[in-house]
N, C-alpha and C positions, 0 to 999 in steps of 0.2 A: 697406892692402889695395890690391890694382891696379883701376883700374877695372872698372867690369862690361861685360863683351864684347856689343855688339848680336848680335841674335837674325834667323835669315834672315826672320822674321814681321816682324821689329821694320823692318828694312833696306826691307823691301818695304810695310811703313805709311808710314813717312816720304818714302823717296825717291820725291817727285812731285812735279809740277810746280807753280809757282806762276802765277795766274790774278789779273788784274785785276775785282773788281766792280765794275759801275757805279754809279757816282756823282753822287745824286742832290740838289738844290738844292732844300730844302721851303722855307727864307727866306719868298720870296714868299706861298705859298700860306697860312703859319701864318697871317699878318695876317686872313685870311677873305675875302681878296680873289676873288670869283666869277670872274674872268677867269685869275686867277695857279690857282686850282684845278682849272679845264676844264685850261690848258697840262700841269699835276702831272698829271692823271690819266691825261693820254694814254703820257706816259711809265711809269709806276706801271704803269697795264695789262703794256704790253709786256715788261716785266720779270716782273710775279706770272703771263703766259700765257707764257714761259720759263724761264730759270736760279731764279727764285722765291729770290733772293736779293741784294739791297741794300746801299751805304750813302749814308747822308744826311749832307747837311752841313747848317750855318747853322738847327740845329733847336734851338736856345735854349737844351738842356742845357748851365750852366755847368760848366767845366772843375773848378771846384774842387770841387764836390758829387759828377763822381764819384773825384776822388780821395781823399777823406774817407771816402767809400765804399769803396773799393780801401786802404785803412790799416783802418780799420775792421776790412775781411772777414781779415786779416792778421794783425789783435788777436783776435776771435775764434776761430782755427782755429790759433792758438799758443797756447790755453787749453788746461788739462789734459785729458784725455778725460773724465774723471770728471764733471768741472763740464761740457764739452758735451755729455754724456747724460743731464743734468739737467733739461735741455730736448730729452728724445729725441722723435722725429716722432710727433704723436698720430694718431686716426684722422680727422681732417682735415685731416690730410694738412700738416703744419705742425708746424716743428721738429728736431732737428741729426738729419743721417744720416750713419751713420761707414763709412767708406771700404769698398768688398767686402760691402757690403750689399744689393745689387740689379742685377740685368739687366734691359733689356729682352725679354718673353719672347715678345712677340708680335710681334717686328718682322720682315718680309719682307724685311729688306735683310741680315741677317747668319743665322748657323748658330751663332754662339759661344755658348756659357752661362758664358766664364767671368767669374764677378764683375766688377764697374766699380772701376776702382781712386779712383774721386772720392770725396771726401768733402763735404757741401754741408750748411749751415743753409735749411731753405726758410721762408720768410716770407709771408703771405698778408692778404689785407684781413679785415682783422675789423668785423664788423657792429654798428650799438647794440645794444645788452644787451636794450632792448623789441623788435628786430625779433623776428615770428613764428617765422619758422625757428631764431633764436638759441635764442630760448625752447622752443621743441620738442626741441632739442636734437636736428637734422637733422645729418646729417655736413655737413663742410666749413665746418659756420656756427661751429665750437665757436672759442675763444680762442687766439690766437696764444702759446706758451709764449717769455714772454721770461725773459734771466736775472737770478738774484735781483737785489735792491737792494744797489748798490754795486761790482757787479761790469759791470769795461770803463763806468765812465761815458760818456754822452756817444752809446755803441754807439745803442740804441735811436732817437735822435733823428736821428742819421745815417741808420740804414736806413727808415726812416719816410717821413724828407724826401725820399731817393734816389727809394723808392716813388712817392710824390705826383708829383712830377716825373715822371716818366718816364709815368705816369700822367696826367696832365694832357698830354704832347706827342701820346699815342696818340687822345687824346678830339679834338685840334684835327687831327687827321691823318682820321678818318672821314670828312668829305666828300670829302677824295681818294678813299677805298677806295670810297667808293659812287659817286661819278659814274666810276671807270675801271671798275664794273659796267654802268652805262651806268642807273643808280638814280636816284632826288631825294639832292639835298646832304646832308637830314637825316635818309635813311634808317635809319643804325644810332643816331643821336643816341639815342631810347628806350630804346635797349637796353641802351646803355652809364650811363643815369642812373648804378645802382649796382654799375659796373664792379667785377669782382671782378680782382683784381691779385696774380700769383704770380712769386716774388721767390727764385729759387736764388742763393745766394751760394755758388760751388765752389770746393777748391783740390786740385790734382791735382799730388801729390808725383811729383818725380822717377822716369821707372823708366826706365832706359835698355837694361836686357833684357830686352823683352816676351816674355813666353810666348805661343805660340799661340794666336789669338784675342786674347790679353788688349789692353784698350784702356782710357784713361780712359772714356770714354763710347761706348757700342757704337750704332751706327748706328740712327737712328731720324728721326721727323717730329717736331715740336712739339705740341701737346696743342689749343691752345686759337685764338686772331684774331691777334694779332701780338705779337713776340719782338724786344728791343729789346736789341743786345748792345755795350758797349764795346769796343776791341778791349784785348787784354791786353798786359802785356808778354811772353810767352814764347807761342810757338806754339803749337798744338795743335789748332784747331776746322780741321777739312775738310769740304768739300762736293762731294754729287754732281751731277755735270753731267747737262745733257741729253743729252751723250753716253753716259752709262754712266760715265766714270773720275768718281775723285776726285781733287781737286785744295787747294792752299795757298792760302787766300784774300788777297790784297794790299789792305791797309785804311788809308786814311789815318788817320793820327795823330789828327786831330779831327773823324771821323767816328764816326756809330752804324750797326754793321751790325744790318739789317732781315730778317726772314723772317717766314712767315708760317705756322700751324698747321695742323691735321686739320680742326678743328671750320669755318674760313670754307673750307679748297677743299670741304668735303663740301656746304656751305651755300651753296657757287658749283657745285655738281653737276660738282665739278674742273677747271672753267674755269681756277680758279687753282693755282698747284701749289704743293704743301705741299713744301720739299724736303730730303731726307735728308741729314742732317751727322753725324757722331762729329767724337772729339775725343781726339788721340792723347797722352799724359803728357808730359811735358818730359823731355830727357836727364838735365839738371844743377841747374833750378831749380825751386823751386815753382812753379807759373802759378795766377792766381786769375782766377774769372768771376765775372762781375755780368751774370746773364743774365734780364732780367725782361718776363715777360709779361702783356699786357696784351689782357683776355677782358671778352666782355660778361655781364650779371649770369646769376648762374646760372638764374633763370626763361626765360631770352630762350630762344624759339622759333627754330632753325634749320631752317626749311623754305626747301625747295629756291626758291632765286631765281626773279620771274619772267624775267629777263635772262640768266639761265644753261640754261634748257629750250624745247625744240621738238618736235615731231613727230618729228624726227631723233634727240631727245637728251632721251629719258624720264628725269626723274628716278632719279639710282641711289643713292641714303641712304634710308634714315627719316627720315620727322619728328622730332626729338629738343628737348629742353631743352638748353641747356648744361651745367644739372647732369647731367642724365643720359649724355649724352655722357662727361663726367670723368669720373661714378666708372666708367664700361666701361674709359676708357684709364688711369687709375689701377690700379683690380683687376688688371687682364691685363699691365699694362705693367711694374711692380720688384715683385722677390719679396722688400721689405723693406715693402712697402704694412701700415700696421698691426700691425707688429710687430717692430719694433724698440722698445724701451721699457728701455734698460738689460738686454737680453739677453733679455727677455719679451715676451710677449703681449700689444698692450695691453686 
């Protein structure tokens, strides 16, 4: 068959320009060094009070953890469908979603409805079995569905590890985020004891004739405190400038790109900006993301900063929980929320 013809939609996604992020040196600051984390923060600011978009270097992620991870996500989403709806996404939000199952339906930055052509395992921190809310049987606390025994050895321990990691680098990165608030070192320390950590692993099949509207992931913000992404091999993630366009982000090779969620700019009373990115399909290859975020536990209290309000600059959020916060951008946000289940309800 002759290849498939780009679409004037499709011509007018891709062709745009490519953009250098800044690049930023945490080395220092991880060590806990007070003076190497005043220099991080002032940088840190200036970036989350513009383009609201990063990458870091010298941040201790070993190279081969996330490519074990990146083999992994590749073994998993070459498994049959059948077996990855085995573990279809429950109501906490945890577990495989197959391709064309949700848009964003509340997002201000697009008009499309039509389906996301990704396909993603989400993965999430599971709590001990005696915690309260486990045992209440609270959304979000229920059991992360992994797959049977025997199946993809090996899988499980990979994205576990990836987790921890990447988890562990956001917990030594907090007294950046709070003194470029202009906070105590150990403001979010508390918050984050029993950091909850949400783990999309994506792979977004070829389509090199997009329909109008159609996108792997239709424009939106992040959900939660900070979003920790490798770069891929194959294009696809764009970001909105402070201008208004979108642009091809340029990432080094041993870099993690940074952004940061809804729940800290609302909790920085938008001092910092949450900023919108999609993520357009490959022409010819699959492209897979390891895009993991790193939130504080869902009790934590996001009330408006003292650092971020004045007489000039009245609080504009509620008071919210983390949890409560999610499940509003969960509910409103994919229309596959809770119901995907092997073609049911769960």
């Amino acid at each position: 068959m002759p290849p498939a013809m780009e679409t004037e939609f499709g011509r007018q996604a891709r062709d745009l320009p490519r953009r250098k992020l800044h690049v930023v040196d945490v080395g220092p600051a991880l060590t806990g060094d007070p003076a190497a984390i005043e220099v991080l923060a002032a940088e840190w600011r200036e970036v989350w009070e513009g383009i609201g978009f990063m990458c870091i270097v010298n941040h201790g992620v070993p190279l081969d953890i996330t490519k074990r991870m990146t083999e992994a996500a590749k073994e998993f989403h070459d498994l049959p469908e059948d077996v990855k709806l085995s573990i279809a996404v429950t109501r906490d939000q945890k577990g495989y979603i197959p391709a064309r199952s949700g848009v964003t339906t509340h997002s201000e930055f697009h008009k499309s409805r039509k389906l996301d052509t990704v396909e993603c395992l989400v993965l999430a921190t599971d709590y001990p079995a005696d915690h309260p809310d486990v045992k209440a049987g609270k959304q979000f606390y229920g059991l992360m569905p992994w797959l049977p025994e025997g199946t993809l050895p090996g899988f499980r321990e990979a994205a576990e590890n990836y987790m921890s990691t990447i988890t562990a680098l956001g917990k030594k990165l907090l007294p950046v985020w709070a003194r470029s608030l202009d906070l105590e070192a150990d403001f979010f320390d508390d918050k984050f004891e029993n950091a909850y950590t949400y783990f999309r692993m994506a792979k977004y099949a070829p389509k090199p004739d997009l329909d109008d509207g159609e996108l792997g992931l239709q424009a939106h913000t992040d959900t939660g405190f900070m979003t920790f992404l490798p770069p891929a091999d194959e294009d696809g993630l764009q970001i909105l400038g402070t201008d208004g366009e979108w642009f091809w982000p340029e990432v080094p090779d041993d870099a993690l790109i940074v952004n940061m969620g809804q729940f800290l700019e609302r909790w920085a009373n938008k001092r910092f900006r949450a900023t919108p990115h999609r993520v357009v399909p490959p022409k010819i290859n699959d492209r897979y993301s390891l895009a993991c975020f790193v939130n504080p536990e869902f009790e934590a209290v996001g009330e408006c900063l003292p650092t971020c309000t004045d007489a000039d600059n009245p609080q504009k959020f509620p008071t919210q929980t983390y949890w409560e916060f999610f499940n509003w951008y969960m509910t409103n946000t994919f229309t596959h929320y809770g119901k995907v289940k092997a073609g049911e309800n769960n």
